[in-house]
KEGUVEX-105726 format. One record per atom (N, C-alpha, C): residue in one letter; x, y, z. Coordinates in steps of 0.2 Angstrom, whole numbers, plus 2048, in hexadecimal, padded with zeros to 3 digits. Layout:
<atoms>
atom residu:A&X:X&Y:Y&Z:Z
...
</atoms>
This chain:
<atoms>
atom residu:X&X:6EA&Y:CB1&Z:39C
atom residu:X&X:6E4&Y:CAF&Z:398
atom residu:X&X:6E6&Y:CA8&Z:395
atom residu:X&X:6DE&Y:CA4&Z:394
atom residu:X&X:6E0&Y:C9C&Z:395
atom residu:X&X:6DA&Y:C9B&Z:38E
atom residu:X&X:6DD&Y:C95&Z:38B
atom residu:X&X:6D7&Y:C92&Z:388
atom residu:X&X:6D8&Y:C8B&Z:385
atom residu:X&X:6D0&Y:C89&Z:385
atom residu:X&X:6CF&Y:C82&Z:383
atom residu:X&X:6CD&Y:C80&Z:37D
atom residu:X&X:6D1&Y:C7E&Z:37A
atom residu:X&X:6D0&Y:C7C&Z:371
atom residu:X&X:6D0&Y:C74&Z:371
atom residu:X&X:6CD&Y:C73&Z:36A
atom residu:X&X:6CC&Y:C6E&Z:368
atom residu:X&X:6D1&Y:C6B&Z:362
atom residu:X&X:6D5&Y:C66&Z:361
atom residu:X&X:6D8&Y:C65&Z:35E
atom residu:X&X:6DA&Y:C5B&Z:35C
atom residu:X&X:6D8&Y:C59&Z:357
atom residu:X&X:6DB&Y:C51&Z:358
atom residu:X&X:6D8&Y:C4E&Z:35B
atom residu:X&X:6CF&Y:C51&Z:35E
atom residu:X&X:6CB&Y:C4B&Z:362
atom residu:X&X:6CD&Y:C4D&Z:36B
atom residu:X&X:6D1&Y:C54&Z:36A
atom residu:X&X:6D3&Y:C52&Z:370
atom residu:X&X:6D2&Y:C5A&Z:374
atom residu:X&X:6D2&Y:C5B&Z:379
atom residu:X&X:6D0&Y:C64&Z:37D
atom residu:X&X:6D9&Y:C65&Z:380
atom residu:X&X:6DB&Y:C6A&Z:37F
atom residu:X&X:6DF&Y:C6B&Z:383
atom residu:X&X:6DE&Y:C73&Z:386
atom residu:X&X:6E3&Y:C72&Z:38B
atom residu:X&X:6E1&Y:C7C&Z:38E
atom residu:X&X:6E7&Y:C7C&Z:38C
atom residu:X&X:6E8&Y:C81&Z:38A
atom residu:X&X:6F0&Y:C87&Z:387
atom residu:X&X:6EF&Y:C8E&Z:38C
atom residu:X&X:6F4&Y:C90&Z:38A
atom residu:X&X:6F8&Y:C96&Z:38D
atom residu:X&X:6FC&Y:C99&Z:388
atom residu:X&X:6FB&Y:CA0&Z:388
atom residu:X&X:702&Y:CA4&Z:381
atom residu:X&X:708&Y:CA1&Z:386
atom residu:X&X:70C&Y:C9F&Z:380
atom residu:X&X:716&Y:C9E&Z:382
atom residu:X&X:715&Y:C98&Z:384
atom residu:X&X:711&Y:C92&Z:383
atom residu:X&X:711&Y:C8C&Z:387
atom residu:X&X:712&Y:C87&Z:37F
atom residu:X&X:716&Y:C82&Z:380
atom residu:X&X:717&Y:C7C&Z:37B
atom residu:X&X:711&Y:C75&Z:37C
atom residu:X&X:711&Y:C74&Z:377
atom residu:X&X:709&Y:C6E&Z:378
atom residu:X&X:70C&Y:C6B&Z:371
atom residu:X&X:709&Y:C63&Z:374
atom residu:X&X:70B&Y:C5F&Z:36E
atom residu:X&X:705&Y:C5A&Z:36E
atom residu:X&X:702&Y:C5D&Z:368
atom residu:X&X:6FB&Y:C5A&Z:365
atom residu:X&X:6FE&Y:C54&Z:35F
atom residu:X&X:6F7&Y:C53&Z:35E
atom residu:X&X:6F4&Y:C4F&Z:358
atom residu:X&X:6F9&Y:C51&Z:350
atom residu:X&X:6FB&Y:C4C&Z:34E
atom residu:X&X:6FE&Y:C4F&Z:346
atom residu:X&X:6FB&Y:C54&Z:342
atom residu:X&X:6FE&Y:C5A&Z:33F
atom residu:X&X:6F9&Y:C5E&Z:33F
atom residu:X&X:6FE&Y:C5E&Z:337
atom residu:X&X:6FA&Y:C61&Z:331
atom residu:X&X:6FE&Y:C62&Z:32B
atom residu:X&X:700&Y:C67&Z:32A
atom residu:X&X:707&Y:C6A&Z:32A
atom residu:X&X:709&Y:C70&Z:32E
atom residu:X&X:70F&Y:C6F&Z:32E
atom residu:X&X:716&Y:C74&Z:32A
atom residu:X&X:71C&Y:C74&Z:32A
atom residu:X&X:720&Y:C77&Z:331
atom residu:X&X:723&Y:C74&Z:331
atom residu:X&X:727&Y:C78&Z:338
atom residu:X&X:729&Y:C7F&Z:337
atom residu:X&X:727&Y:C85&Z:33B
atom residu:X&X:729&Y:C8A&Z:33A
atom residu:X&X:723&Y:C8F&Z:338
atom residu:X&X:71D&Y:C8B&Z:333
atom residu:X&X:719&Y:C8E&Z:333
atom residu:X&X:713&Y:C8E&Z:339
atom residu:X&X:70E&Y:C93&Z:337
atom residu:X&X:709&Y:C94&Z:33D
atom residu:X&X:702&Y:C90&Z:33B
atom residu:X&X:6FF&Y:C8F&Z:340
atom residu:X&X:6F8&Y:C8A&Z:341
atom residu:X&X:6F3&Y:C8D&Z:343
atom residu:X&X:6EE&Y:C8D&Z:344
atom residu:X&X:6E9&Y:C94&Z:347
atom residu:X&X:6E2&Y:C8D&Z:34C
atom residu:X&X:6E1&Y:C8C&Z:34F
atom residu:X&X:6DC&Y:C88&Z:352
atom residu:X&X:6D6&Y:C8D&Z:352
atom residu:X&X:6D0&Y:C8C&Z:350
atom residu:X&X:6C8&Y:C8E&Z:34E
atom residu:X&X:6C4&Y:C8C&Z:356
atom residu:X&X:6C6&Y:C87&Z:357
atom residu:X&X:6C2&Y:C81&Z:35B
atom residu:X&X:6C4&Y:C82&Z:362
atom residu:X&X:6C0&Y:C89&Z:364
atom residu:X&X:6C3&Y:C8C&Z:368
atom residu:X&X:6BD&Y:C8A&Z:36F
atom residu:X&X:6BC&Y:C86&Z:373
atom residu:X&X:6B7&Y:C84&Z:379
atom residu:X&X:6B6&Y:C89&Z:37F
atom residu:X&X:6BC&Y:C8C&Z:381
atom residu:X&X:6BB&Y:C8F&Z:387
atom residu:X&X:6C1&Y:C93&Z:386
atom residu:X&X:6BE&Y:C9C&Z:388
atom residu:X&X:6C5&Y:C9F&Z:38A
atom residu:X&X:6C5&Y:CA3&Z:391
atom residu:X&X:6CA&Y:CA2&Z:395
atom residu:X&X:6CB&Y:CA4&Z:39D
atom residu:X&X:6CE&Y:CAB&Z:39E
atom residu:X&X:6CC&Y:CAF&Z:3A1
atom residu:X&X:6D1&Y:CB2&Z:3A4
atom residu:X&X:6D1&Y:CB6&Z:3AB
atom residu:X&X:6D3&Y:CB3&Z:3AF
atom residu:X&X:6D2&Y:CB4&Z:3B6
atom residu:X&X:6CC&Y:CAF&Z:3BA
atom residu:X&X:6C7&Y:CB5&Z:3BA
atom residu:X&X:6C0&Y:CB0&Z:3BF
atom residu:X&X:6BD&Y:CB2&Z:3BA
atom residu:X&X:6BC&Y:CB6&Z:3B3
atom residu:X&X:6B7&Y:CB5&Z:3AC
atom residu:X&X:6BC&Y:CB0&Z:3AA
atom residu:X&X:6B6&Y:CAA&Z:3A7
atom residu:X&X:6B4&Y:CA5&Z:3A1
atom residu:X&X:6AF&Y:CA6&Z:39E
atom residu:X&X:6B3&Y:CA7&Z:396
atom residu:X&X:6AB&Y:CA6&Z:391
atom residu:X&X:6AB&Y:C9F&Z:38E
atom residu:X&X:6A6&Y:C9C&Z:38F
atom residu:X&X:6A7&Y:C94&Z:38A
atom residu:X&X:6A1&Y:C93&Z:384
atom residu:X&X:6A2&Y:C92&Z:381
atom residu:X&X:6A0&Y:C92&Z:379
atom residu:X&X:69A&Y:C8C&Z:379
atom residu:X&X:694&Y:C8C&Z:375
atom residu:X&X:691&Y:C87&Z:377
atom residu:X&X:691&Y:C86&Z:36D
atom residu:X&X:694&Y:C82&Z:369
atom residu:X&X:69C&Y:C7D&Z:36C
atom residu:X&X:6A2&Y:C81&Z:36C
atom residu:X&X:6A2&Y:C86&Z:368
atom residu:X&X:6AA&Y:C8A&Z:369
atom residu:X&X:6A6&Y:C93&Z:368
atom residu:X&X:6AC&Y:C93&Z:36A
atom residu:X&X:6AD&Y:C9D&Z:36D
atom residu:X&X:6AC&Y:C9F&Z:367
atom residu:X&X:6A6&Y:CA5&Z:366
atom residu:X&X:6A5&Y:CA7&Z:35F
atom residu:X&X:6AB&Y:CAD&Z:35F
atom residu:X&X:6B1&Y:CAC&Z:359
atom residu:X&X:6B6&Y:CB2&Z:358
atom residu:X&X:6BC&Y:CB1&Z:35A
atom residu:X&X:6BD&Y:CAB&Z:35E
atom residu:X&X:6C1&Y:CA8&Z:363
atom residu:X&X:6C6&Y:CA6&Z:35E
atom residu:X&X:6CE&Y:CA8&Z:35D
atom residu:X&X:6D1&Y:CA1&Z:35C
atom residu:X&X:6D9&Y:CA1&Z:35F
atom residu:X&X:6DD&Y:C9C&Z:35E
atom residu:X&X:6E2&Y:C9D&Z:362
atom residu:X&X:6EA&Y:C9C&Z:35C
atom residu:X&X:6ED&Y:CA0&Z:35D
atom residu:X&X:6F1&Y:C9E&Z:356
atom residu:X&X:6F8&Y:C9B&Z:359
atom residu:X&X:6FC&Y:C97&Z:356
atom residu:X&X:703&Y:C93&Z:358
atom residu:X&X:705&Y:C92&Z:351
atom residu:X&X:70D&Y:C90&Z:354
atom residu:X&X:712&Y:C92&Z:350
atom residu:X&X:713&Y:C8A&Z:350
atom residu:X&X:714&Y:C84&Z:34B
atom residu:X&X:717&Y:C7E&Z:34C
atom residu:X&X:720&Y:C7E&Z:34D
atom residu:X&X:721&Y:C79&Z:353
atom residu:X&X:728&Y:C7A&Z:354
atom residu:X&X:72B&Y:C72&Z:352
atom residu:X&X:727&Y:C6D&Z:352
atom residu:X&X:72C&Y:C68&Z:34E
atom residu:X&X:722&Y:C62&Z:34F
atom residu:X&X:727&Y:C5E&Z:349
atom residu:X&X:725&Y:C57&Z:349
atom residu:X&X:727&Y:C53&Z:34C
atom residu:X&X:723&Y:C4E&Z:34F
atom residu:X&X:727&Y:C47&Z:34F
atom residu:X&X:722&Y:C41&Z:350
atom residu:X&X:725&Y:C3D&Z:353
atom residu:X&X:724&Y:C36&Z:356
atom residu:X&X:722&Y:C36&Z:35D
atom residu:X&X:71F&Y:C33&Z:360
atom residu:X&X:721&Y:C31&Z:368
atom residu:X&X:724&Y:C2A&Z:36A
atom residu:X&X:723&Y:C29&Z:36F
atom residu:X&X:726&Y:C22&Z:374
atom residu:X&X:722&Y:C1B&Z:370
atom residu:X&X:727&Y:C18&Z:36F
atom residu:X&X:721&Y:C11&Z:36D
atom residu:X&X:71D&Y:C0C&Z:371
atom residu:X&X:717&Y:C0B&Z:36E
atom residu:X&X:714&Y:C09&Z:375
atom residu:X&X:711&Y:C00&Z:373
atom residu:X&X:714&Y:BFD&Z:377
atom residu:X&X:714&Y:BF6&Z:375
atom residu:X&X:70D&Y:BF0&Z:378
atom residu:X&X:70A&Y:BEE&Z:373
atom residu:X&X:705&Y:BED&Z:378
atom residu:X&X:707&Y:BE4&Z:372
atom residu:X&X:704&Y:BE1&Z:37A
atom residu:X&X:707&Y:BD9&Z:37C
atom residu:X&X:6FF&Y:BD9&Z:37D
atom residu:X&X:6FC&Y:BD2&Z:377
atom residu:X&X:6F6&Y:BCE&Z:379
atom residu:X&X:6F8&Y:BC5&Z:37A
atom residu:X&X:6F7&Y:BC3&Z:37F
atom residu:X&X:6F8&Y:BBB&Z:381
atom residu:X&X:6F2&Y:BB7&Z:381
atom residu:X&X:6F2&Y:BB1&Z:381
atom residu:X&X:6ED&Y:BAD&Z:386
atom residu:X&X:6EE&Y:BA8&Z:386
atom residu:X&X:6EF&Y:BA8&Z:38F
atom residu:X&X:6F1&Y:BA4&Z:390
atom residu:X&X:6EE&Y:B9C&Z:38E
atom residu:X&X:6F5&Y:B97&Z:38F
atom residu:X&X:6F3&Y:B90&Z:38E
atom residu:X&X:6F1&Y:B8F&Z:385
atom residu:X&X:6F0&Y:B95&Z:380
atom residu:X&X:6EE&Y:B92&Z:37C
atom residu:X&X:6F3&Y:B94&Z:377
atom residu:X&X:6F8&Y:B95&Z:376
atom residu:X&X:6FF&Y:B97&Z:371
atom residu:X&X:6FE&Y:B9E&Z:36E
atom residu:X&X:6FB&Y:BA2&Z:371
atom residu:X&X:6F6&Y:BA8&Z:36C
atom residu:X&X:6FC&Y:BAD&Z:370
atom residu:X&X:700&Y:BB2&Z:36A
atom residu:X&X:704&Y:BB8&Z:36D
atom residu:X&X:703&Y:BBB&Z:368
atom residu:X&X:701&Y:BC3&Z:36A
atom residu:X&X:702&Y:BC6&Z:363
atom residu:X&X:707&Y:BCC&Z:368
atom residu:X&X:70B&Y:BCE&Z:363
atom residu:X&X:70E&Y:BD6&Z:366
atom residu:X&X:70E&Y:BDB&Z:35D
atom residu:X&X:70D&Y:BE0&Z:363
atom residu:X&X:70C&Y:BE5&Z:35D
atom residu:X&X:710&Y:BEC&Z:360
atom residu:X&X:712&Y:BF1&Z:35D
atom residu:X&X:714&Y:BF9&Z:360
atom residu:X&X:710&Y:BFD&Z:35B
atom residu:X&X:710&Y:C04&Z:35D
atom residu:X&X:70D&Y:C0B&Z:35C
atom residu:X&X:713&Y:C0E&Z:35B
atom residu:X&X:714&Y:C15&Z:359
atom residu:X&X:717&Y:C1B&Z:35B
atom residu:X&X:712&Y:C21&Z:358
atom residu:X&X:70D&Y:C25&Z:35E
atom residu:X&X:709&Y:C29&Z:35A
atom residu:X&X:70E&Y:C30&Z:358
atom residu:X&X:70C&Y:C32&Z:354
atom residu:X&X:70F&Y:C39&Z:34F
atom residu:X&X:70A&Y:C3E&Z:353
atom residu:X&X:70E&Y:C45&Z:354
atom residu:X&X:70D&Y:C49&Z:356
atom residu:X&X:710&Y:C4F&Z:356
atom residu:X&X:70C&Y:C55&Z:356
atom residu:X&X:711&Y:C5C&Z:353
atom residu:X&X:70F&Y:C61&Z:359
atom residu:X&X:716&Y:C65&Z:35C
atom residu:X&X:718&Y:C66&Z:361
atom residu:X&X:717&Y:C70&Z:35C
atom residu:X&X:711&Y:C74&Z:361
atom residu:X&X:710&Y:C79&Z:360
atom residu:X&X:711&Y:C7D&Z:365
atom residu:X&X:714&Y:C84&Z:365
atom residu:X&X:715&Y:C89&Z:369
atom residu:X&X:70D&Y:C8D&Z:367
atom residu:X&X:70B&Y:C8E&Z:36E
atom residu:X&X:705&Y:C95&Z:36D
atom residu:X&X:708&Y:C9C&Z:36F
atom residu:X&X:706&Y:CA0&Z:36A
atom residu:X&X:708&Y:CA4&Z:369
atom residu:X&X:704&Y:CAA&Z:369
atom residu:X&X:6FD&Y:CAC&Z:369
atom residu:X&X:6F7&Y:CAD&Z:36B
atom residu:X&X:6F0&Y:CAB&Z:36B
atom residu:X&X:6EE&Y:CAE&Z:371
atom residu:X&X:6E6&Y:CAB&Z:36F
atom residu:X&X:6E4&Y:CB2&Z:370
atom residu:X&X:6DD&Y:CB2&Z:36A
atom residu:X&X:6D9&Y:CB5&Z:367
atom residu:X&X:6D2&Y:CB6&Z:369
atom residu:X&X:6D2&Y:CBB&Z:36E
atom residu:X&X:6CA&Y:CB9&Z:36F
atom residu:X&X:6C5&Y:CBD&Z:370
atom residu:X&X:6C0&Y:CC0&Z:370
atom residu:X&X:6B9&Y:CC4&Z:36D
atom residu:X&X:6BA&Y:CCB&Z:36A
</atoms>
């Protein structure tokens, strides 16, 4: 059984027992999370998709850590006229186990 939630602007599909690392979410390590924003749920050759989300739908996970990612360094130039800017990133990000998904 498969599903597509919404989360931080973004879709992802999960699977129970699968780790995923979304969007900073406000949420202690350890405790659980519940995702509402339920799009599509699979199972096999049946899909019900939700027009916008699965009514009764939700998917629950366990947070397994915070952090940081890789930094990501972006260089502006032009040439010929003295002009450099540099800058970095590190987007924040919290690393969820699924744990069940919940549905009709």
């Amino acid at each position: 059984m498969y599903a597509v939630i919404k989360t931080g602007g973004k879709q992802y599909r999960v699977s129970s027992g699968e780790k995923l690392r979304v969007e900073l979410l406000d949420a202690q390590v350890g405790t659980g999370v519940q995702f509402a924003e339920v799009l599509a749920i699979g199972e096999g050759d049946s899909v019900t998709v939700g027009a916008p989300f699965v009514a009764g739908a939700s998917v629950k996970a366990t947070v397994v850590s915070q952090g940081r990612g890789e930094k990501v360094h972006i260089f502006k130039m032009r040439r010929r006229k003295h002009y450099r800017k540099s800058q970095g990133h590190r987007q924040s990000y919290t690393e969820v186990q699924i744990d069940e998904i919940v549905g009709l």
